[in-house]
N, C-alpha and C positions, 0 to 999 in steps of 0.2 A: 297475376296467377289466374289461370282456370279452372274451376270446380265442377265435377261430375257427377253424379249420382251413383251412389255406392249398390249395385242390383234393386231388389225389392226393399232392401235396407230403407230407404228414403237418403239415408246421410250422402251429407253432400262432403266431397273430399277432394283435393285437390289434385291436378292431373299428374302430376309428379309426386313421386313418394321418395322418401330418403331410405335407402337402403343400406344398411351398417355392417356392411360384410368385408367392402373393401377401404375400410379408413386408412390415413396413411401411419404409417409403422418408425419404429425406431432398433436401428442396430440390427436391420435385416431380420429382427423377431416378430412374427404375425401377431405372439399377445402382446405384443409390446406398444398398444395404440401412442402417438405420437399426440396425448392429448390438447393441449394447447391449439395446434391445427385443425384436428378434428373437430373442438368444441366452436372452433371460428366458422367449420363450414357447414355443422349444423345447424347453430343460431344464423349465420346466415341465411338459409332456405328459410329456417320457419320465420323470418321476420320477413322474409319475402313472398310469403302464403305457402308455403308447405307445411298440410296439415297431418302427414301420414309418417311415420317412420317405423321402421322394419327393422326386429332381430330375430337373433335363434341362441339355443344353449350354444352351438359347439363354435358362432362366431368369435373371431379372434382367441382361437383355443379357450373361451370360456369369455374375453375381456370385454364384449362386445355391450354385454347385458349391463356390466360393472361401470363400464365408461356411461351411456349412457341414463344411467341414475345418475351421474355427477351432471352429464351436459342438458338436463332435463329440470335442472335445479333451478331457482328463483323465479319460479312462475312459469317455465315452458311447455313444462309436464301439462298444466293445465288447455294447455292450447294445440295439443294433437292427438291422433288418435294414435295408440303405441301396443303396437302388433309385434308379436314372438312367438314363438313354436315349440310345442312340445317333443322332444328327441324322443322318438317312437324305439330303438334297439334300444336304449335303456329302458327300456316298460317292459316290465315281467308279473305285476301285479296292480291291482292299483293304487295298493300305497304306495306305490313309485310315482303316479301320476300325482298324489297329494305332494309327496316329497321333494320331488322339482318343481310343481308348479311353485312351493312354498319357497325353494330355494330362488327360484325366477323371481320373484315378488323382491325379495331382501336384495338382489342384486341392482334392480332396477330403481329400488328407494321408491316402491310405491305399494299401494293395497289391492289393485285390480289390472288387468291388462285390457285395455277395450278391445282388442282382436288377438284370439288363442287359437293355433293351426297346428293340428300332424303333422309334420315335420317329413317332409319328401316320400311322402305315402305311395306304398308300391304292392301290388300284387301278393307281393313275400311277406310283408306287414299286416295288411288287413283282414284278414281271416283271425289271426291271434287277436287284433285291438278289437273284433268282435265280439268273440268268443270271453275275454275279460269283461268286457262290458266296458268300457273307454266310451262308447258314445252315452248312456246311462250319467256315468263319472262328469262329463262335462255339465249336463244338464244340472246335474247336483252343483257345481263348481259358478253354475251362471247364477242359482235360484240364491249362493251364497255371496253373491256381487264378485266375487275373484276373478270372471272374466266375462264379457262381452261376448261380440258376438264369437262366433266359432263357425272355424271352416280345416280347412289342408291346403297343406302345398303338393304340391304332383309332380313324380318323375317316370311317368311307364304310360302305355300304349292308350290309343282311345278306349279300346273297350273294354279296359280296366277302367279307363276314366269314369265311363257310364256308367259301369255297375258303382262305381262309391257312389256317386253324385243321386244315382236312384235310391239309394240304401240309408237316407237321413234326409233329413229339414234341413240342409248346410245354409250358412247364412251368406259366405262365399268361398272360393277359391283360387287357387294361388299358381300357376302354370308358364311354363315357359315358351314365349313365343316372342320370335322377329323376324324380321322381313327374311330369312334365311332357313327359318323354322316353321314354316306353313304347313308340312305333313309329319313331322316330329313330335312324338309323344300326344298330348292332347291332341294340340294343332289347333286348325281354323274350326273343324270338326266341333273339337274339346269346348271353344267357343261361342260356339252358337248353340252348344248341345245345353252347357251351362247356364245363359242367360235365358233359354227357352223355357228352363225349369226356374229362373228368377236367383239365382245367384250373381253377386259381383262377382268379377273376374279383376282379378291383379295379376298384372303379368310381370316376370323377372325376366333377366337377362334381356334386356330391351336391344343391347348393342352384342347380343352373345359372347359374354367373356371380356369385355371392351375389344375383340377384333373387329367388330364392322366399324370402328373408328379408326383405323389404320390400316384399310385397305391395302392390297397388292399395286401392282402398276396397272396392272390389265383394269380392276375394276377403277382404278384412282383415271383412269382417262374414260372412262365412261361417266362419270361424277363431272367429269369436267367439259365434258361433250355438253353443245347447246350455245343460246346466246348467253346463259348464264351459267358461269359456272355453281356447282351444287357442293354442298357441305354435307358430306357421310352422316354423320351424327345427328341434322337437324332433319334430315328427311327419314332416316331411320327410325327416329323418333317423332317424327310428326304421320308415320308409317302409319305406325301404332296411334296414335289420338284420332287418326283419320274414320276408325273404325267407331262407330257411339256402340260396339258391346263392350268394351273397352271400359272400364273403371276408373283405373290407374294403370299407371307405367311405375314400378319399382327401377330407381338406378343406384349401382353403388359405387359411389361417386369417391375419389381418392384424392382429389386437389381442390382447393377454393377454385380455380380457375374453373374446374368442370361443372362445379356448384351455378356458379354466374352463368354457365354459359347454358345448361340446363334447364334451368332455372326462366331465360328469357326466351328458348325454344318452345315451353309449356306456355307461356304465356301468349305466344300466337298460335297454340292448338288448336284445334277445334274439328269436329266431326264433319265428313263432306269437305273438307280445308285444302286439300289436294289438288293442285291442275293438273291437266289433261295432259302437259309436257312432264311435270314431277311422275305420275303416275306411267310414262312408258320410260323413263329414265331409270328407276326403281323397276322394272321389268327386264330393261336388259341387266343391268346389276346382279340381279337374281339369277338371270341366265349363266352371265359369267362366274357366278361362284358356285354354285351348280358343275359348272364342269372344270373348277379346279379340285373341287372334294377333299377339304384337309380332312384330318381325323375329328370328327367334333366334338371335340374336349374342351370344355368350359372351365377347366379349372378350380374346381366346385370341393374335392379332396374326398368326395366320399368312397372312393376305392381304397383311403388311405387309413391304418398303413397297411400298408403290404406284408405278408406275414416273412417275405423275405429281403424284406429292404428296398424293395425296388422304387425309386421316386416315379411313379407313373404318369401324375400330370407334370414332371416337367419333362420328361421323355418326349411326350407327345407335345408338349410346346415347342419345345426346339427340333422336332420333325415338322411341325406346321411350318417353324417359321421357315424353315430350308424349302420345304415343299412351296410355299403358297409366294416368298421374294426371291427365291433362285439365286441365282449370281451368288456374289461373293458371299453372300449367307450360308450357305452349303458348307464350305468350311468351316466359317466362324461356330456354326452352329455344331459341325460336328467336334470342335475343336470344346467348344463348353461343354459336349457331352462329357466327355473323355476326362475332364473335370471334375465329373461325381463318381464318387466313391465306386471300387468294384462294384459293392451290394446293390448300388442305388441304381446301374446302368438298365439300361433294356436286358443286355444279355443275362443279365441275371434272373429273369424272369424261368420259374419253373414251371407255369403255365398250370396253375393249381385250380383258378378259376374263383378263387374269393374275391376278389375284385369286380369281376364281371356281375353276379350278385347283386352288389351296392352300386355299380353304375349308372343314373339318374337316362345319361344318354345311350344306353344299353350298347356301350363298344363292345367289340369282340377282343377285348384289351389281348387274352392271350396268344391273340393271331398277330394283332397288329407291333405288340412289342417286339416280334421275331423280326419283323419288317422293320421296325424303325433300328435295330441292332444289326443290320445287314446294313441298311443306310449307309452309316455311320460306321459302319466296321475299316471302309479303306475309301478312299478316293476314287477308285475304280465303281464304288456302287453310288455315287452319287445321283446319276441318272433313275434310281430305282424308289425315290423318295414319293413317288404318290405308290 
């Protein structure tokens, strides 16, 4: 494993961080972590040098934080640094901030969190967590050992970014960025604006959503273009380590298989690590997804629910997936539409705009669901899926 320098922190942490969002599941239930699996593929990592692991309250409907104090048990707890987030729409006072963080503690089976984040901190947030006095609260919360360092996670524009990242001593920050995400939210921008002011940077969705690991055909033959063929995943991720503002890379990893394979991609990381051929191979890749343009839904659920049932990220996944492999997916896909509940379809959508709101990747969800329920309405609109 490779160790990086956590911003002005000093701490040194490893390039890969385990991320507990997407563990594998049982009986098709998200809190239903499948733990036996899960705890083989996080002792894994950490006996492999992963020093970093990532949760939040609403992971795995709540089980995220709960499994983790069990897979953290017999001494591993002591040998990472264990980062979660505070769910900002539940803060309406700050004994809400006492109250979960209290409840976050019991869950995890421990007395402190060495890294505590605002939890998808957006323009619509921040003015209130001010106005409470949230940043105050933490300070009190660190002088009392309950939490470490303290930073946010981010889902909204740069110059939203700046103004938090100016408005506190943050120790770091938490942002989403990959090789497909360069002008998106923070961005490159969000990154060098960050480390300029001396905060770590951890960035999520390394492979956005796990799509840049299953490419289309058009980019899967540009991967494959060269004397050597190229692996999605390892230069995606070695995308990101290439950069030294770069911290960590968060992944949330759902198999042992990804775990291994992860795992041994970080360990030839390194800044500057890139040749001259990976780096224009990685350019046309960017191009070509660039001008497929799916919806960019990451599947994150923070539009969810829907005040009218509507399942929105899987709408929008099964319109990627028709849009971005064509062929016979078209069908199949509109075919599993048709499969969810009236309520849950696109056309159900009333177009009320609470979702748009909570949207991390700020879709125009109530434009785009009209479009993805046309899609999908008959055979004849297939053609109309981008």
């Amino acid at each position: 494993m490779n160790y990086r320098q956590l911003g002005k922190l000093g701490q040194r942490v490893s390039a890969l961080g385990f991320g507990a969002m997407r563990l594998p599941t049982r009986g098709g239930k998200d809190s239903e972590i499948d733990e036996p699996a899960a705890i083989e593929m996080i002792r894994y990592a950490l006996d492999h040098g992963v020093n970093y692991v990532d949760t939040a309250y609403p992971y795995h409907g709540g089980s995220s934080e709960v499994f983790l104090g069990k897979a953290l048990a017999g001494g591993y707890r002591e040998r990472v640094l264990l980062a979660t987030k505070l769910p900002i729409w539940n803060v309406h006072s700050l004994a809400d901030c006492d109250r979960l963080l209290s409840e976050q503690l019991t869950r995890l089976q421990t007395d402190h969190v060495d890294v505590y984040l605002l939890h998808c901190l957006q323009q619509r947030w921040w003015p209130k967590l001010q106005k409470l006095g949230v940043l105050d609260w933490a300070e009190r919360a660190r002088a009392e050992g309950r939490i470490g360092h303290f930073g946010f996670s981010f889902h909204d524009t740069f110059e939203v970014f700046r103004r938090i990242v100016d408005a506190y001593d943050w120790s770091l920050c938490q942002i989403q960025y990959n090789l497909v995400n360069e002008d998106v939210q923070a961005g490159s921008r969000g990154l060098q604006y960050a480390v300029q002011r001396g905060l770590g940077v951890i960035v999520m969705e390394p492979l956005f959503g796990g799509t840049l690991a299953n490419p289309p055909e058009s980019v899967q033959r540009i991967w494959q273009s060269g004397p050597v063929p190229h692996r999605p995943v390892d230069l995606a991720l070695r995308w990101l380590w290439d950069k030294p503002e770069v911290s960590l890379v968060l992944s949330g990893m759902s198999t042992l298989e990804q775990v291994r394979e992860n795992v041994a991609i970080a360990g030839r990381s390194g800044a500057g690590s890139l040749t001259n051929e990976e780096r224009r191979v990685i350019g046309r890749v960017q191009q070509e997804y660039e001008k497929l343009s799916p919806v960019p839904c990451t599947k994150c659920g923070y539009c969810m629910p829907c005040p009218h049932g509507v399942d929105i990220p899987r709408n929008f996944e099964l319109h990627n997936q028709a849009f971005v492999f064509g062929g016979s997916s078209v069908g199949l896909c509109r075919n599993l539409s048709l499969g969810l509940s009236e309520s849950e379809r696109a056309e159900a959508c009333e177009q009320c705009g609470t979702c748009e709101e909570a949207c991390p990747q700020q879709i125009r969800i109530s434009q785009r669901l009209p479009e993805v329920a046309e899609a999908f309405a008959a055979p004849k609109n297939s053609e109309k899926l981008g």
